[in-house]
C-alpha atoms as one frame of an Amber mdcrd trajectory, in Angstrom:
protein
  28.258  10.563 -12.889  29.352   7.509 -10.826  26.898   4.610 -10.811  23.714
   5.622  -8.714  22.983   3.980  -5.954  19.678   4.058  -4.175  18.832   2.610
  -0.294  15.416   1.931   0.979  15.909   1.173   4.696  13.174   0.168   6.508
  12.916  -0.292  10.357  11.103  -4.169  11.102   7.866  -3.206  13.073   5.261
  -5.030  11.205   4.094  -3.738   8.212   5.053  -1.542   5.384   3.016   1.394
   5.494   1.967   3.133   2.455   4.562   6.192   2.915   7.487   3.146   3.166
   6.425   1.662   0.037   6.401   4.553  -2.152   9.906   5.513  -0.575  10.832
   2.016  -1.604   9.219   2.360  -5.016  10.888   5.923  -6.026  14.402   4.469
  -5.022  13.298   1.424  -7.102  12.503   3.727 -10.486  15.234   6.258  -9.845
  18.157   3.328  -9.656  16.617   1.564 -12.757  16.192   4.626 -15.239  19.614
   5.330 -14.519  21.072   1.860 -14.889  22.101   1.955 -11.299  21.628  -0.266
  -8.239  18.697  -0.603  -5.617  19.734  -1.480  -2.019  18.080  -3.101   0.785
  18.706  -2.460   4.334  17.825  -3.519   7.396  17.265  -0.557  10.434  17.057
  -2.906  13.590  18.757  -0.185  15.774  15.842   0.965  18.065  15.023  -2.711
  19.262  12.491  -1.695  21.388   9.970  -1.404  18.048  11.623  -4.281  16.870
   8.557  -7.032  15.621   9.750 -11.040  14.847   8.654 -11.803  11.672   8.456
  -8.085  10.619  12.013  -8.398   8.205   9.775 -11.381   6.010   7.400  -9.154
   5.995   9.675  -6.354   4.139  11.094  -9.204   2.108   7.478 -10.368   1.002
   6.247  -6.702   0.369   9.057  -6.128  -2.039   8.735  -9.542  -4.188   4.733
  -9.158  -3.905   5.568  -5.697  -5.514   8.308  -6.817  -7.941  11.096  -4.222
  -6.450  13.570  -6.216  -6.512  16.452  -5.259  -5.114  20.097  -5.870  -5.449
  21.780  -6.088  -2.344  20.659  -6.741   0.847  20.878  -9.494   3.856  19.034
 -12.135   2.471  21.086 -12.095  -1.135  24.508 -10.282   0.336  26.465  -7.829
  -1.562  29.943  -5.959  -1.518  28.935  -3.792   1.136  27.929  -6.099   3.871
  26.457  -6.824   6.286  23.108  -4.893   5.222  21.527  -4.979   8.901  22.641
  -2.855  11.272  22.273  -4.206  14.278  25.038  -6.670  12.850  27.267  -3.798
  12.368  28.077  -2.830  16.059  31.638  -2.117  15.747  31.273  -0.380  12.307
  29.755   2.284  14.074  31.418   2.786  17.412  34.886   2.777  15.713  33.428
   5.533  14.186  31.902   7.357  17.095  35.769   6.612  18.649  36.914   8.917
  15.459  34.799  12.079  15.938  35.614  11.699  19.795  39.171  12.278  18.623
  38.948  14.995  16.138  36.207  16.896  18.637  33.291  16.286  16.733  31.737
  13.915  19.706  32.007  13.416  23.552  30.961  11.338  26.215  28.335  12.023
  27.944  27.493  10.367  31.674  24.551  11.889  32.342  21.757   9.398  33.188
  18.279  10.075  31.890  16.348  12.805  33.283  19.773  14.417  34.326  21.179
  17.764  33.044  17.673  18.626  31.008  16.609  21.946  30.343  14.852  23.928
  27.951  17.864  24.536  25.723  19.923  22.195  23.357  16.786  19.713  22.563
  16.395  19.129  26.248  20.414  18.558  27.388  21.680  21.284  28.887  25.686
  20.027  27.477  26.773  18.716  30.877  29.384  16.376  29.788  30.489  18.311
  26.708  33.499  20.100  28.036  34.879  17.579  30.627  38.627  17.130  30.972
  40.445  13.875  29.356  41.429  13.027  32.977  37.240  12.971  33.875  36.358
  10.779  30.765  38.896   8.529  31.702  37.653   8.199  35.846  34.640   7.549
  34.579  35.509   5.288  31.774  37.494   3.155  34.903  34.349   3.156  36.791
  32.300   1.125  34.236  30.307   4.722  34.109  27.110   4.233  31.394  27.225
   6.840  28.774  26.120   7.746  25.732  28.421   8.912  22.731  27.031  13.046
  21.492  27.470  15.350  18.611  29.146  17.999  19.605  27.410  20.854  17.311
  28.851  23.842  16.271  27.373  26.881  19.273  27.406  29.462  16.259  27.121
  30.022  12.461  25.136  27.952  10.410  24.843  24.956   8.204  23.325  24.665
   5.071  22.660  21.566   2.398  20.994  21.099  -0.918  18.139  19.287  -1.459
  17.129  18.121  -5.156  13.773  19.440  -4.277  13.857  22.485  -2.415  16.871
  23.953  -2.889  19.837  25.107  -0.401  18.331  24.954   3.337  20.275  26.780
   5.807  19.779  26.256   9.520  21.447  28.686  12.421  23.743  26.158  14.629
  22.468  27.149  18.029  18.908  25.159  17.236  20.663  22.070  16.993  20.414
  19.835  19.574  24.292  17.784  20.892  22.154  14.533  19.294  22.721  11.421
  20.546  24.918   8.795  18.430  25.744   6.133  20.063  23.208   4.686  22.686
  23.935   3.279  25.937  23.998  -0.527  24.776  26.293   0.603  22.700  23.864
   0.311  19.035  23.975   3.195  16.976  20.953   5.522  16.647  19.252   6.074
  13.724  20.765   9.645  12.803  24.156   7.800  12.845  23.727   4.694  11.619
  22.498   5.740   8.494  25.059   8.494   7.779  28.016   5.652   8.221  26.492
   2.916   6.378  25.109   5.404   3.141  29.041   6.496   2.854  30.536   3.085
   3.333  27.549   1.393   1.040  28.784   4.290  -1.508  25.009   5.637  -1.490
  24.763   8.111  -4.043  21.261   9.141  -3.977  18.685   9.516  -1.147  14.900
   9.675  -1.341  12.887  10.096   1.894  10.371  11.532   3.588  10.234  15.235
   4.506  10.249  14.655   8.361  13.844  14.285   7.870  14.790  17.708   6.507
  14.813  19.227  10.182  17.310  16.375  10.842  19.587  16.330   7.300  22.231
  19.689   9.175  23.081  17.236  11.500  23.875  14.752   8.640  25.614  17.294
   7.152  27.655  18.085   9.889  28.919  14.759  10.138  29.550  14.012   7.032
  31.543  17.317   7.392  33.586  15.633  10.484  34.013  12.883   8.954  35.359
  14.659   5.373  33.193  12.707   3.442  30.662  14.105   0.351  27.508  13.884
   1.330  24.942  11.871  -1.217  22.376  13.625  -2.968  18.856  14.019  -1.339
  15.430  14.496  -2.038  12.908  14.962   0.618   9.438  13.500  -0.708   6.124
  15.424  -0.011   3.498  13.835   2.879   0.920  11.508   1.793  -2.207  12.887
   3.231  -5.876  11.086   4.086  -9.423  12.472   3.900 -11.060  12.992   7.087
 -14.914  12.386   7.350 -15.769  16.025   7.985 -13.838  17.006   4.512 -10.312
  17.706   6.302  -7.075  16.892   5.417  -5.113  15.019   8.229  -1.332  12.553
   7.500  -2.702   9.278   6.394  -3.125   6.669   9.117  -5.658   3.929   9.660
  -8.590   6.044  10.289  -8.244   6.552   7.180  -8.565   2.914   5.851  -6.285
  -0.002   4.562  -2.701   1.926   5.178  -0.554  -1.307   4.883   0.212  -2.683
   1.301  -0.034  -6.266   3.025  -3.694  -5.227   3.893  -4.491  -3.532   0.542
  -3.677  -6.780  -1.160  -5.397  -8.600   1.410  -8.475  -6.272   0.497  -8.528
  -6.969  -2.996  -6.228  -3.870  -5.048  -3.736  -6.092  -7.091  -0.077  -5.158
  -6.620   0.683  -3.507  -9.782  -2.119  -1.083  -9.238  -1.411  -0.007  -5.888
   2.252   0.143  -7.623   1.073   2.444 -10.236  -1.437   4.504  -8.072   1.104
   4.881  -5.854   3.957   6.169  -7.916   1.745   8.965  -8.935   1.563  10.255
  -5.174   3.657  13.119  -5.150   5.390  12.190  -8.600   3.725  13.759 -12.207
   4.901  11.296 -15.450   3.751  15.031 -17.260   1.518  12.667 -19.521  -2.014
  12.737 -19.801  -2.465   9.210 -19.009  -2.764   7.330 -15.940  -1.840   3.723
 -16.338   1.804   2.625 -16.300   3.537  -0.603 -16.308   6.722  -1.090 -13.710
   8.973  -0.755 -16.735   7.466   2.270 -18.495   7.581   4.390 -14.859  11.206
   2.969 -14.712  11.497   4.838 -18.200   9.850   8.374 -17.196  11.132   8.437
 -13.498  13.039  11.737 -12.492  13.212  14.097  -9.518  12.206  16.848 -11.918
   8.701  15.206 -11.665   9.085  15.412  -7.741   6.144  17.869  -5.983   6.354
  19.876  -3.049   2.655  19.661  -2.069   1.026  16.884  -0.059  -0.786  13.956
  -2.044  -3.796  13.041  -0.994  -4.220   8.869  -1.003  -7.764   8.765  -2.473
  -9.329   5.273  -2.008 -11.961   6.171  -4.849  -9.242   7.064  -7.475  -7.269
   3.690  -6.067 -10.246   1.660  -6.861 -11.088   3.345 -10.425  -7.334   1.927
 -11.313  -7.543  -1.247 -10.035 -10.669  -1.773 -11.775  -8.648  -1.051 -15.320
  -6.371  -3.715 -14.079  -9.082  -6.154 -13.320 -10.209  -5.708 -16.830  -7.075
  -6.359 -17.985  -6.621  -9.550 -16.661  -7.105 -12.859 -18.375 -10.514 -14.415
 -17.786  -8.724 -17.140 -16.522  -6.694 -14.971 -13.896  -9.046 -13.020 -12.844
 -10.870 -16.209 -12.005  -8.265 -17.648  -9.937  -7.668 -14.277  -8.131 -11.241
 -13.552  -7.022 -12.025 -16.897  -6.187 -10.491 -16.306  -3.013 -12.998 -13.838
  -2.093 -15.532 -16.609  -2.757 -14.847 -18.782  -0.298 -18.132 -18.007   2.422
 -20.310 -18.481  -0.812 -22.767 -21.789  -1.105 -21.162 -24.444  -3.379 -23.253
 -24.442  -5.916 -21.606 -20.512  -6.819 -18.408 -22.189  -6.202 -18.790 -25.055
  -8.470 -19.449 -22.384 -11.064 -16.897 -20.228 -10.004 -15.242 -19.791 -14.329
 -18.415 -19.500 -15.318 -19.305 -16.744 -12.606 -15.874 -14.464 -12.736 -16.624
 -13.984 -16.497 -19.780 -12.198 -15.423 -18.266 -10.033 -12.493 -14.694  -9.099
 -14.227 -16.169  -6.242 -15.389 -17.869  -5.238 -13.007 -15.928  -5.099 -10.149
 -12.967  -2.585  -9.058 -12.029  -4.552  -5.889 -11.953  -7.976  -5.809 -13.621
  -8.196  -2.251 -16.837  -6.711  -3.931 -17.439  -9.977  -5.441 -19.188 -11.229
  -2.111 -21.477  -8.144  -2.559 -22.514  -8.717  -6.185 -23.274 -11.882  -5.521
 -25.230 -11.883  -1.791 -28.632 -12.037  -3.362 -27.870 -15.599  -4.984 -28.094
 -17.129  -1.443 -29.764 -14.312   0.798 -33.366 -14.630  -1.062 -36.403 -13.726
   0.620 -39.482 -11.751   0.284 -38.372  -9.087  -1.814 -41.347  -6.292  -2.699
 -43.634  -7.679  -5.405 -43.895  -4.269  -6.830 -40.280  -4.877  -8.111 -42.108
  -7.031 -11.142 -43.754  -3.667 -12.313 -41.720  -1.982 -14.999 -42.723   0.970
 -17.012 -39.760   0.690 -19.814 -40.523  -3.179 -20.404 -44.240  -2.427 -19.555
 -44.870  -5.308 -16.718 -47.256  -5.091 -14.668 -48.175  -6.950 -11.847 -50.790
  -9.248 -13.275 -48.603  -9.672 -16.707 -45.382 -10.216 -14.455 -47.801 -13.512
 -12.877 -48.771 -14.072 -15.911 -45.946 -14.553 -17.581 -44.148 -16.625 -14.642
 -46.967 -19.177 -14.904 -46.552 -19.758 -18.299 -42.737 -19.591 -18.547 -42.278
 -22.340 -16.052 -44.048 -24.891 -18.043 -40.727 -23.859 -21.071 -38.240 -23.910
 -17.977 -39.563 -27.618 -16.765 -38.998 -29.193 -20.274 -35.264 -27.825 -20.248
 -33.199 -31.318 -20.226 -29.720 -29.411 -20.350 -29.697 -26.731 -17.651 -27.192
 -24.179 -19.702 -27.560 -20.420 -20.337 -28.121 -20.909 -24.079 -31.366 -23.419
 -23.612 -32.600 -21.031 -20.918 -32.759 -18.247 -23.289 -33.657 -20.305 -26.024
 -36.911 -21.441 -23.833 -37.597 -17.748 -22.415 -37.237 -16.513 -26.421 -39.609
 -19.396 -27.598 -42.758 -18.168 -24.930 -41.886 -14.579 -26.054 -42.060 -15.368
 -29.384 -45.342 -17.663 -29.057 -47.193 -14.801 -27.488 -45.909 -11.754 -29.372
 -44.416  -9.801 -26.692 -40.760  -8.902 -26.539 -38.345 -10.243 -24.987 -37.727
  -7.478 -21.615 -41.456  -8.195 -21.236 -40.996 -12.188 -20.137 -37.270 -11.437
 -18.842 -37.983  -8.686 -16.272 -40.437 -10.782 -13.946 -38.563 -13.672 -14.412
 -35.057 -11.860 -13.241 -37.012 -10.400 -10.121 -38.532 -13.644  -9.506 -35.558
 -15.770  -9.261 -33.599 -12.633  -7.366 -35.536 -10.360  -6.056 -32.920  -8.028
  -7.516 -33.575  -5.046  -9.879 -29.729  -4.661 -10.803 -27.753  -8.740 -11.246
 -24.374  -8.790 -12.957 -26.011 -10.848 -15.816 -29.387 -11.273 -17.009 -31.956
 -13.528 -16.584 -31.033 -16.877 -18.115 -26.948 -16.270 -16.411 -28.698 -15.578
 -13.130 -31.087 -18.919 -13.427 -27.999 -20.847 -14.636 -26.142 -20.043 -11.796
 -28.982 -21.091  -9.388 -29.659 -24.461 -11.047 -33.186 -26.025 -12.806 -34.328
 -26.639  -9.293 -33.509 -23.748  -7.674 -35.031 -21.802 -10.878 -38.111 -23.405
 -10.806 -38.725 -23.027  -6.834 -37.888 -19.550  -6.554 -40.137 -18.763  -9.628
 -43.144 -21.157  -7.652 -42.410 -19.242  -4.522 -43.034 -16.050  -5.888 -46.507
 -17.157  -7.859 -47.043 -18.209  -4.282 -46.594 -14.896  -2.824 -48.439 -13.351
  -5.260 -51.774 -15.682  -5.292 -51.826 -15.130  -1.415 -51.910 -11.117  -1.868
């Protein structure tokens, strides 16, 4: 087998959608595993989606998700240039060759003119005029657009790595546009040209474009050229609210990787997670590294049924990545998400991210774990009664009163001394320890669940924090 060679060619409108990135990603792993190259180009031809900045935006996504590629137009490449809007000529010198061997025409119709229910809307108008005709009109400065001419009968078939052999009849083929009116190529042509000239061995895209790959085929047939190899990848589906199954789109949620990141999913789970839509490893686990799906990548593993992008099964993964992380990474990562919070959280932030690393699956849930450290207020006293630790209300003031006088001798605010002081009244009066630590933990929180117990929660907060929450609620509790 020549060396494979795989193209992910995205068009520049904004964002890289899900779909885009996992047609980016299988290209990726198929080129790798077999020791082959990974090509980047650039689909500017419809301008009028065309978004400034959008091309960064590719380049960033890629980087962000380590596919890295090995041609393309910001590092060049043998097979340049890798935009197409840059490669004008390329593509109307080749329009100029199926015009001479019959394979296109001319067509002068404006739009709106010649339509009909037949033939995708063109009713052929311009398809058998003489050479004398092209030419008047060609004098005139006539518009026109440059048309496959399809074949009126027989069929066409191709074979797709996935499916099989597809045959189509040749009458429900439309004479498809090539070459526009400013003279860019469309789509349907561009890529046809560049994948033989770029020596494109291998293509991986969506299923949408099986209705469109006879056409391919046909040209490449025109042109006398071998058509690559193709597999058309299965639909990634969302969850509707009523339990239905719709094509995945921002109703949905976070579609965008930019915006999954920006969420809080690190890149090498949303990698992982999203290699295994529509793509079975055929192991029983779940987490993979870059490399190791590089290893275990084939079309064999390609399905024909939809995947379903499950946010909940997204999360589960990216919370075994979170725990993966160094402490020390994962506090630089989600301290980002702790901007809005009061400095005094902040100022603790190392001390803080080793209490929520394993406890999070999102980064952006740290604001949530946290809220009650700043959003205190008159929580429900009943919250100090606890049957397992045996609190009651009375025991729970009880045992506030006393503990404060521990908490007030505490020189060195740290976690340790905390403890050490709770531990010390616990031990004085006989009772163990849940018994002094529940109403404490409510009364500094008003939380019954805190990611961290009693003496992490008061550390956070500070001695004078501590002691005024704690004085509050004896407060609250004398007035009642």
């Amino acid at each position: 087998m020549n060396m494979v060679r795989t193209r992910f060619a995205p068009s520049p409108t904004g964002y890289m959608h899900i779909g885009n990135l996992r047609t980016a990603l299988y290209c990726f792993l198929f080129a790798r595993h077999h020791g082959g190259k990974f090509v980047l180009r650039i689909e500017d031809t419809d301008q009028n989606r065309f978004v400034e900045g959008a091309t960064e935006v590719i380049y960033e996504t890629l980087k962000t998700a380590r596919l890295v590629h090995d041609e393309g137009p910001d590092i060049g490449g043998n097979f340049g240039p890798y935009v197409q809007s840059q490669r004008k000529e390329i593509y109307m010198q080749y329009a100029q060759k199926l015009i001479e061997s019959g394979h296109a025409y001319y067509c002068f119709c404006q739009k709106g003119e010649n339509e009909g229910d037949e033939f995708g809307g063109y009713n052929r108008h311009c398809r058998n005029l003489s050479k004398e005709e092209v030419q008047a009109n060609l004098a005139a400065g006539k518009p026109y657009v440059i048309r496959q001419k399809m074949p009126l009968d027989g069929t066409t078939t191709f074979v797709d790595e996935l499916y099989g052999a597809i045959t189509v009849e040749n009458s429900s083929l439309d004479d498809q546009i090539l070459i526009k009116s400013d003279g860019l190529p469309t789509y349907n042509f561009a890529n046809v040209v560049d994948d033989h000239l770029m020596e494109i061995t291998h293509i991986l895209r969506g299923k949408e474009y099986i209705s469109s790959t006879p056409k391919y085929q046909l040209l490449y047939e025109a042109f006398g050229w071998t058509a690559p190899k193709t597999a058309h990848l299965s639909t990634i589906m969302g969850q509707n609210e009523d339990g239905t199954i719709s094509k995945l789109s921002k109703r949905h949620g976070a579609v965008s990787f930019a915006q999954l990141v920006e969420d809080g999913y690190l890149p090498q789970a949303i990698i992982n997670y999203v290699a295994l839509l529509g793509w079975s490893p055929k192991q029983e686990r779940e987490i993979f590294s870059l490399e190791e799906l590089a290893q275990l990548f084939d079309i064999e593993g390609l399905n024909k049924t939809n995947a379903i992008f499950d946010y909940k099964k997204l999360a589960w993964m990216n919370g075994e990545y979170i725990k993966a992380l160094s402490p020390e990474d994962f506090a630089e990562k989600s301290f980002k998400y702790a901007q809005n919070m009061p400095e005094f959280i902040k100022e603790k932030w190392a001390y803080v991210a080793t209490l929520l690393q394993s406890r999070v699956n999102v980064l952006s849930e740290v604001e949530d774990k946290l809220k009650f450290l700043w959003n205190y207020g008159d929580f429900d006293l009943n919250l100090l009664i606890n049957k397992k630790n045996k609190t009651t209300l009375e025991s729970g003031a009880e045992c506030i009163t006393a503990a404060l006088e521990y908490l007030e001798k505490i020189q060195d605010w740290s976690v340790e001394n905390i403890n050490a002081a709770i531990s010390a009244y616990a031990a004085e009066k006989e009772v163990k320890i849940g018994f002094v630590m529940w109403p404490l933990r409510i009364g500094v929180t008003g939380e019954v669940v805190t990611p961290g117990g009693c003496g992490e929660m008061m550390f956070i907060l500070g001695k004078t924090e501590t002691l005024a929450r704690l004085q509050k609620t004896l407060a609250r509790f004398q007035n009642q």
